[in-house]
KEKE-3310 file (N, C-alpha, C; in steps of 0.2 Angstrom, whole numbers, plus 5000, padded with zeros to 4 digits):
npx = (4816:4825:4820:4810:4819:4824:4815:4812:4823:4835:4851:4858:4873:4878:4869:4864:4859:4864:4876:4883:4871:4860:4849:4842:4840:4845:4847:4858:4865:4875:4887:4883:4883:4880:4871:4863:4857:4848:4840:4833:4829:4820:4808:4806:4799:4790:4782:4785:4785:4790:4788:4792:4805:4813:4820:4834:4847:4852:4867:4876)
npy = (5279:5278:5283:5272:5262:5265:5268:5251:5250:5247:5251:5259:5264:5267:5271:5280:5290:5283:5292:5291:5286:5294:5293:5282:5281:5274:5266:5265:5252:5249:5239:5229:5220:5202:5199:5208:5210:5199:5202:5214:5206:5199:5210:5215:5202:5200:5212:5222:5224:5222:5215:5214:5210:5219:5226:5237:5245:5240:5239:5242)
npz = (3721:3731:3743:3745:3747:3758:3766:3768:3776:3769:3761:3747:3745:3733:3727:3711:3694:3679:3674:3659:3648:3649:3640:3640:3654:3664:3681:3693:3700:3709:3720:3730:3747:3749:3759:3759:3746:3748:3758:3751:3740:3750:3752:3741:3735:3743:3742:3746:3760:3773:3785:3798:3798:3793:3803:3808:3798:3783:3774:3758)
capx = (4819:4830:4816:4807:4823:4823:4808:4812:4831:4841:4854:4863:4877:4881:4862:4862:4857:4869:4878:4883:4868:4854:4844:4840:4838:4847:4850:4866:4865:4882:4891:4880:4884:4873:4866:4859:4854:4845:4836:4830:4825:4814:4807:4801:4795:4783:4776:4787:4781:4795:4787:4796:4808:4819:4824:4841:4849:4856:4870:4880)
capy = (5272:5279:5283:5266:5257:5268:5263:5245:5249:5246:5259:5258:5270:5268:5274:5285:5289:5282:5298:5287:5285:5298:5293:5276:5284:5270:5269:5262:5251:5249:5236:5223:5213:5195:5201:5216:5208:5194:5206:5219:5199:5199:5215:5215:5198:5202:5218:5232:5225:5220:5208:5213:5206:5224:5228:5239:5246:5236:5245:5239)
capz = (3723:3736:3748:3745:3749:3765:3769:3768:3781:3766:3757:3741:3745:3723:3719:3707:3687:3676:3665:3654:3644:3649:3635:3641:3659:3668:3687:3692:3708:3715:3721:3738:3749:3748:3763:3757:3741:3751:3761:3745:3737:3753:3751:3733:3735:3750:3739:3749:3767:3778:3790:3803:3797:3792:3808:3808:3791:3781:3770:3753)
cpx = (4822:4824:4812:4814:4825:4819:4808:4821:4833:4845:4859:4868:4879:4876:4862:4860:4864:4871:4880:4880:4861:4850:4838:4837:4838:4850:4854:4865:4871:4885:4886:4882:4880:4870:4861:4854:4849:4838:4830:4826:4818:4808:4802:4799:4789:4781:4778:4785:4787:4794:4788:4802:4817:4821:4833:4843:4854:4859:4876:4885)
cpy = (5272:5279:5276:5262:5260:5266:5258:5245:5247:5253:5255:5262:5271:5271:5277:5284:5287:5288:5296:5287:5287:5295:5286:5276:5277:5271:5263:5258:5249:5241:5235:5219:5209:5197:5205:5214:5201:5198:5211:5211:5199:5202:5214:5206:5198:5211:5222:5232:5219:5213:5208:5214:5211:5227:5231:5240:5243:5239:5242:5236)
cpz = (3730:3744:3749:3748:3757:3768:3772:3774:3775:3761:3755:3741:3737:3721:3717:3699:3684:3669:3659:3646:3645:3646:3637:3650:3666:3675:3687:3701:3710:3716:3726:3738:3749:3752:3763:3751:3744:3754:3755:3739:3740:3752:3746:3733:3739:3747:3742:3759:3771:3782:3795:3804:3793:3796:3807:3801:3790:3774:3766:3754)
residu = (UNK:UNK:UNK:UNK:UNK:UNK:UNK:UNK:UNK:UNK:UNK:UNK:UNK:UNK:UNK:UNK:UNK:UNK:UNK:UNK:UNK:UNK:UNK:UNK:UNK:UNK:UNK:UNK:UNK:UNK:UNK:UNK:UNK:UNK:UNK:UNK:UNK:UNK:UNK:UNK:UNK:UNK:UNK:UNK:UNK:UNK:UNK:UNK:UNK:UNK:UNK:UNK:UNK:UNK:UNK:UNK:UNK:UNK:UNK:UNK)
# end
């Protein structure tokens, strides 16, 4: 996921597995700004393909 969100100029500095509850193999997304969450909306609605439109990293 990490690499994919690279891909796209976006970073979760929280990503990781949640230790929590292994078992269910939950990842933990962190805390974002709207902006970041706006942008990562874009992202996965346009199928992973920017548009152009991910110029510059945008960071939790």
């Amino acid at each position: 996921m990490r690499a994919a969100l690279t891909r796209a100029d976006i970073v979760l500095p929280s990503l990781a597995v949640d230790p929590v509850s292994p078992d269910l193999r939950l990842v933990y997304l962190g805390n974002v700004r709207a902006d970041v969450v706006v942008k990562l909306a874009r992202v996965i609605r346009d199928g992973g393909d920017c548009n152009g439109q991910c110029r510059g990293t945008a960071t939790a």
